[in-house]
N, C-alpha and C positions, 0 to 999 in steps of 0.2 A: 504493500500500500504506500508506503514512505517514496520508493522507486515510482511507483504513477503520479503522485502529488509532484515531486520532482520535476519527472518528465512533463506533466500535465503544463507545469508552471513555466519550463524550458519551451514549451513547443508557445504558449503566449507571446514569450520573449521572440520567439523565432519569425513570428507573424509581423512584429510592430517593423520591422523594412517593408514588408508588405503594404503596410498602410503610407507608410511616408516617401517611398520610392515607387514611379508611376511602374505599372508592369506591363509587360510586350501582351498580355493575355485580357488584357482589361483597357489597355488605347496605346497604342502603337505611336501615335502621332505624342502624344505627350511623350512619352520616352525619347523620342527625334530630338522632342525641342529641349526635352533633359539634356540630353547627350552633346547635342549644340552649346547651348549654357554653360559646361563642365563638362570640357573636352579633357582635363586634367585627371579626375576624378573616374573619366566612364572606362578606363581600361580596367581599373581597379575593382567596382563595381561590379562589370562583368566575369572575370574573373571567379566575383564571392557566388555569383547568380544571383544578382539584388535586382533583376530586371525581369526573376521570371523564379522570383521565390519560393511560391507554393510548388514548382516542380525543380526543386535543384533538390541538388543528393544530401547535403544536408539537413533539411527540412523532411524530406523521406525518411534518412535515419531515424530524426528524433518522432515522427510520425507511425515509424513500422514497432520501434523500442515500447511506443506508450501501447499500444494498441497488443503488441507480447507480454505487457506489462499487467491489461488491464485484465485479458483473459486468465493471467494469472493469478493475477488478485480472484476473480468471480470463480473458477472453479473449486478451487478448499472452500470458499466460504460458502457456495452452494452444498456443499457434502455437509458440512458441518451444521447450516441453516436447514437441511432434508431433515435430520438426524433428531433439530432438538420442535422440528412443529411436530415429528410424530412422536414425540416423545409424551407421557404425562404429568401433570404437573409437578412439581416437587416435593416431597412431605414436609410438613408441617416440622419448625425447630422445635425442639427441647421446651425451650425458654424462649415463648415468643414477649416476652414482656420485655426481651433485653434490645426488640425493635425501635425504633425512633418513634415508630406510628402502633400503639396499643392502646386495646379499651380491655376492661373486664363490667360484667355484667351476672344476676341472677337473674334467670327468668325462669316465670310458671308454667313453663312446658318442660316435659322430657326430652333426655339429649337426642333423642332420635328425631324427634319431630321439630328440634328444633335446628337439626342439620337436612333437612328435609325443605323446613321454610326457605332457609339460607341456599342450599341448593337451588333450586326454583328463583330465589331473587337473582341469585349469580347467572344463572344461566339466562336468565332474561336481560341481562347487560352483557352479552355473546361471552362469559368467561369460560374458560375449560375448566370444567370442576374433576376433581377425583377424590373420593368417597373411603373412607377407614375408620375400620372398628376396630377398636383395641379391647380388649381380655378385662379388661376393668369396667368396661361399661361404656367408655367415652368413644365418640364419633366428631374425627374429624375432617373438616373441608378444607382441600388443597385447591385454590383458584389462581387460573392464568389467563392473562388475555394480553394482545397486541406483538400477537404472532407477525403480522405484516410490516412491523417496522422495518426489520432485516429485510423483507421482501424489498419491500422499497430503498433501500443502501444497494439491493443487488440489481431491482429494476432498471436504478439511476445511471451506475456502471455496465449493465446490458445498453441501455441506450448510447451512451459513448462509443461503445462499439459500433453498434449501429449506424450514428453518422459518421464515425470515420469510414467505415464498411463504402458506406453510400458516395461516402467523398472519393474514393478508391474508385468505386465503378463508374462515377460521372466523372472523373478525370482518366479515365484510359477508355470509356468508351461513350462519351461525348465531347461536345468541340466548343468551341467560342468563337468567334468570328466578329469584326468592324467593320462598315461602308458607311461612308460619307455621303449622302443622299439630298443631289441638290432639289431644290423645287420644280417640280415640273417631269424628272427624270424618273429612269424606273430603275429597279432592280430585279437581277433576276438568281436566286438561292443555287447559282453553283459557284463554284470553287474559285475562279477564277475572277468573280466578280467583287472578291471581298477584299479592301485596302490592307486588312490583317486579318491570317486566319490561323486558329492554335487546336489541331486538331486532336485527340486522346489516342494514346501512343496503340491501340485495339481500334480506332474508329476506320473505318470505312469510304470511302470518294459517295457510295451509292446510298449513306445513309443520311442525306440530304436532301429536305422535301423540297419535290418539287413546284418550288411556287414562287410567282414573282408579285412586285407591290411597288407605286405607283406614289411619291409625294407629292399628294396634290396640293398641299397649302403647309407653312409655318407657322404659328403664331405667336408670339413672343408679347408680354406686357409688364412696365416695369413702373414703378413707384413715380410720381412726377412732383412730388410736391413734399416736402415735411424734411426731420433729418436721415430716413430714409430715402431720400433722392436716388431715381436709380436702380435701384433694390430690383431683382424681379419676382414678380409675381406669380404668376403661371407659365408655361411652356403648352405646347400640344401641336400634335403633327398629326393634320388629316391624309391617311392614305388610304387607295384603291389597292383590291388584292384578289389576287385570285389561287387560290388551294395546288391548282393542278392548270396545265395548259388546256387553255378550253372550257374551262369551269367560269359557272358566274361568277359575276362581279360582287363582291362586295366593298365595303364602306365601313371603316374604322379609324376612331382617334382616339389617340395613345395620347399619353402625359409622364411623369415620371412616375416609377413605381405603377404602373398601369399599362402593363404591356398588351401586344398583339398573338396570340395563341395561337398556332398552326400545327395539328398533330403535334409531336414531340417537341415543337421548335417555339420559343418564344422570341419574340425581337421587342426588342426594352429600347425606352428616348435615353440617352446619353450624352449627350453635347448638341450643340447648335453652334451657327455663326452666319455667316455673310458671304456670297457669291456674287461679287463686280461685274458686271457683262459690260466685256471689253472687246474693244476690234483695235486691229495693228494691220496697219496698209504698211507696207514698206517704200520702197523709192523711186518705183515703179509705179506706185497707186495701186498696187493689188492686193487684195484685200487677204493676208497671211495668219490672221490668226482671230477668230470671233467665237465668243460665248460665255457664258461664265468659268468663273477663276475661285477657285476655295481659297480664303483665306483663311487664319489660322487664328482668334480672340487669344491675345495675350494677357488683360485683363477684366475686371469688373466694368469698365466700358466699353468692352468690343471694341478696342481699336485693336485690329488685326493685322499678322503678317502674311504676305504671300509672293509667288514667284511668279514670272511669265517668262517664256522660252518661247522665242518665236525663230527655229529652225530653219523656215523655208526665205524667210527674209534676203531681197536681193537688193544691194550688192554685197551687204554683210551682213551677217546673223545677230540678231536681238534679244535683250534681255532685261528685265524689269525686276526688281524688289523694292517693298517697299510696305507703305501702310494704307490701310484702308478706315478711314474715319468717320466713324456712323454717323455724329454732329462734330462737324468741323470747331477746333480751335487753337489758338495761337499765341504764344507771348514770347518775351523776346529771350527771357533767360531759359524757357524748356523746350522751345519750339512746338510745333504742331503737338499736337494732341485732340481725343475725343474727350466732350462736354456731357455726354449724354448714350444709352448703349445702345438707343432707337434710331431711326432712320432721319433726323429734322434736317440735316446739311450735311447728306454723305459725298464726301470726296477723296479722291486717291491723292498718297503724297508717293511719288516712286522716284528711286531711281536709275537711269536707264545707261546700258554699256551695249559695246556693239563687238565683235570678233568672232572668237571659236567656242561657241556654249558648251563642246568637249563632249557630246551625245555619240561621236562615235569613235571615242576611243574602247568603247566594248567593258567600261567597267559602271554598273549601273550609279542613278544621280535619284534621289530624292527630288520629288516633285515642288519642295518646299525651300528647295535650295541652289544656288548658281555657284557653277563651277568658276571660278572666276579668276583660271591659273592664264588664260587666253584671253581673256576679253578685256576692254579699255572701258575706262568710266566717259561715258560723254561729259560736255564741259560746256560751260557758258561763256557769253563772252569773254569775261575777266579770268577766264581760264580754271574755273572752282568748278569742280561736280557739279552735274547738271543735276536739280532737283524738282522734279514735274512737281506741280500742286492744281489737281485736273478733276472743277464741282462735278457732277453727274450732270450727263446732257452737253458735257464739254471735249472739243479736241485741243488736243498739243501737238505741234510740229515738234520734228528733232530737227537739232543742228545739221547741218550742210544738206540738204535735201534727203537725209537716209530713208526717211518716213514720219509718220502720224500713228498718236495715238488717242483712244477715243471711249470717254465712259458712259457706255450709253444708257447703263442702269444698275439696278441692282435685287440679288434673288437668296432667298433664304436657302439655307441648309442644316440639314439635321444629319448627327451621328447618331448610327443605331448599332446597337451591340446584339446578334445574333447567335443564340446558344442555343443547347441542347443538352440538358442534364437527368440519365436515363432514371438515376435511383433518386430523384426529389420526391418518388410517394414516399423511399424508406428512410429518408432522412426526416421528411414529416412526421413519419411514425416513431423513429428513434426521439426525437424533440418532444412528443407527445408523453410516450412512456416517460421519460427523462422528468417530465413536468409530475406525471402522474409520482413515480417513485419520489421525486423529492418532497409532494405534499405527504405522503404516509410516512418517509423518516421523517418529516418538521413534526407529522400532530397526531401520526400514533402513537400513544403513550404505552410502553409493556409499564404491568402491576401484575402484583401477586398479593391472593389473598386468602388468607387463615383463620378458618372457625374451629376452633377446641370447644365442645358442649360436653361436660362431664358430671355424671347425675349426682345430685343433692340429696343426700340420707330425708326422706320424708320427701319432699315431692320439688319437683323443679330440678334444673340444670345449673351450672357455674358455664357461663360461657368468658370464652379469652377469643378476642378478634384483634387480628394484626396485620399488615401490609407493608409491602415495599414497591417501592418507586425505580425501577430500572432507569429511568433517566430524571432529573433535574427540576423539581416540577414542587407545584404546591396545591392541594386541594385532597391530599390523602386523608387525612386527621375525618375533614367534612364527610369525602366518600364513607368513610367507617362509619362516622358516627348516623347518617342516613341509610348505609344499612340495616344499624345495628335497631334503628328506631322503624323501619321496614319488618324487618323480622316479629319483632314486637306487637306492632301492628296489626301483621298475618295471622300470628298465636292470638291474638283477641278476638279478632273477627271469626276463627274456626271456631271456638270458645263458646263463643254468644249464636 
């Protein structure tokens, strides 16, 4: 038991990277922009497997230890817990007066009928009674109850098992998966389709349903007024879906914590942001690169970063970073920034370089990033980086006639997390049990309880009534003495 609590308490510890370091299984794109951030840090990192915690071998270790652990805690204690519910009570001490909790009493019944009353009381407050005559005339009553508390210390620890069990089978034979899903666009549930996908080391290409779905709407709303300025309020993403090719249409809106159900697959809202619709004519006036562009919400304001790669651009290849500002604003000691995380004066600030974007040197580039071993920063007159500041609905010439660029609007985007986790009925039921056994070890109480009735030369009994309290408790002394005034009770009324 010492070894599970340990481990139990190791494997928490084990977790908290999990919570503070973004992981490749949970958003892809956040770990980009980790690793971007603390280029110093992410060899090291990776290395420990802080990017992909819940399945690195040390987190298995201490996961496989607790769970060898726990089963070995639960079986001696099931043999030995077998052993003492079929057991019968305990006889009665010597010297129960030398209990904490004692009464003695005369009553005008005989010791038979007065372990007879007692019987009958006990067993009607579910005790296990067991019955002794002794050679002298006296009958005593050996009472036990709260045989389930143990049940419940070993339910609690069966459940543990349970969901690690469960956690075991939804990580090696279901998946997780990311897509960025602009407005307007569709998706369609295979493999190829997803910006990240973390499949379980037993999963399958084929256990992927077949269904696609459809963002028909974003809807974002955020505090406008007070010291929460800002703040958001709701999210929800209206989409069209369909089960199976060919299947009707239906119509569903998600929110957070309110996912989309599809046989085994759930897809959950996860992020949102902003999608610029941009066009890039190059120097010819042909029109090289149009449609929405994801940028990426760096903060509480949505002002976002993103990239544009415009490859086919003649006479030289093009490229853009830069910010995307849901309400434009300005000052002179931080420069640009967003005011606001809604749409009142969205504008791009970018800026644009021209050369060899490096797409085919054959080593792949992040979509959120510019290779920029090749390329030159354009320049304004005074010969500084050129820095577009380009409202919506506006174009920008580049220097020496290379080309234009042009915002012609802009479109939401939702990240949706796509999973599949086979064993969630039996980690529901593990969390269940878990709930159930810890209420019967918090509040059933084991008690034992002792009636000596020993007959009285001329008529009546000497009763000695006595208890004990298996765990920490106070209301013994009352239970006795509401027996003892039960018993009593019962003898008068057969009496009369």
């Amino acid at each position: 038991m010492r070894s599970a609590l340990m481990l139990l308490m190791l494997l928490g510890l084990a977790a908290i990277p999990g919570s503070l370091v973004p992981q490749d299984r949970v958003d892809a794109f956040a770990v980009s922009r980790w690793k971007f951030a603390h280029p110093g840090l992410t060899p090291l990192y990776e290395r420990l497997g802080l990017f992909h915690v819940y399945g690195s071998v040390w987190f298995s270790a201490i996961y496989m230890l607790l769970m060898a652990s726990l089963v070995g805690c639960i079986l001696p204690r099931l043999k030995v817990y077998w052993r003492a519910a079929a057991a019968t009570p305990p006889r009665a001490p010597r010297n129960p007066s030398r209990l904490p909790n004692f009464l003695a009493a005369k009553l005008d019944a005989t010791a038979e009928e007065t372990a007879e009353r007692a019987r009958a009381r006990l067993r009607r407050q579910r005790y296990r009674v067991r019955t002794t005559r002794e050679a002298d005339g006296s009958v005593t009553i050996a009472a036990q109850r709260g045989y389930l508390r143990e049940a419940g210390n070993l339910l609690f620890h069966l459940s543990v098992v349970l969901v690690l069990v469960s956690f075991a089978i939804g990580t090696l034979f279901g998946f997780r998966g990311g897509v960025i899903v602009v407005s307007g666009q569709t998706f369609t549930n295979v493999r190829q389709s997803y910006d990240d996908f973390a499949p379980g080391g037993l999963f399958g290409a084929d256990g992927l349903e077949p269904f696609n779905l459809t963002l028909d709407d974003f809807k974002a709303s955020f505090m406008r007024a007070g010291p929460t300025l800002g703040q958001p309020t709701a999210f929800s993403a209206d989409l069209t879906y369909q089960t199976f090719p060919g299947a009707a249409e239906r119509s569903k809106t998600i929110e957070v914590n309110q996912p989309l159900t599809i046989g085994n697959t759930s897809v959950f809202l996860v992020g949102n942001g902003y999608a610029p619709l941009i066009t890039v004519r190059d120097g010819k006036g042909k029109t090289v690169y149009s449609g929405p562009t994801v940028f990426l919400p760096e903060d509480a304001t949505y002002a976002s970063w993103g990239v544009i790669k415009v490859p086919d651009a003649q006479p030289t290849q093009l490229g853009f970073e830069g910010q995307f500002l849901p309400t434009y604003g300005y000052d002179k000691q931080g420069g640009t920034f967003s005011q606001f995380p809604d749409t009142l004066a969205p504008t791009l600030s970018l800026t644009a370089y021209k050369g060899d974007l490096g797409l085919g040197s054959g080593i792949p580039q992040s979509v959120y990033s510019l290779n920029k071993k090749k390329l030159t920063a354009l320049t304004d007159t005074d010969g500084k980086p050129l820095t577009l500041t380009i409202p919506m609905g506006k174009t920008r010439r580049l220097p020496n006639g290379i080309g234009t660029i042009t915002f012609d609007g802009v479109r939401r985007w939702a990240k949706l997390q796509i999973s599949a986790t086979p064993a969630e009925p039996l980690a529901l039921g593990g969390v269940v049990l878990g709930l159930i056994g810890l209420l019967a070890s918090l509040y059933v109480r084991p008690r034992r309880i002792w009636l000596r009735a020993r007959p009285r030369s001329g008529a009546g009994a000497d009763v000695e009534l006595a208890g004990l309290d298996r765990r920490e408790g106070h209301g013994l002394d009352r239970a006795l003495t509401q027996l003892l005034a039960n018993i009593e009770a019962d003898i008068e009324k057969a009496a009369t």
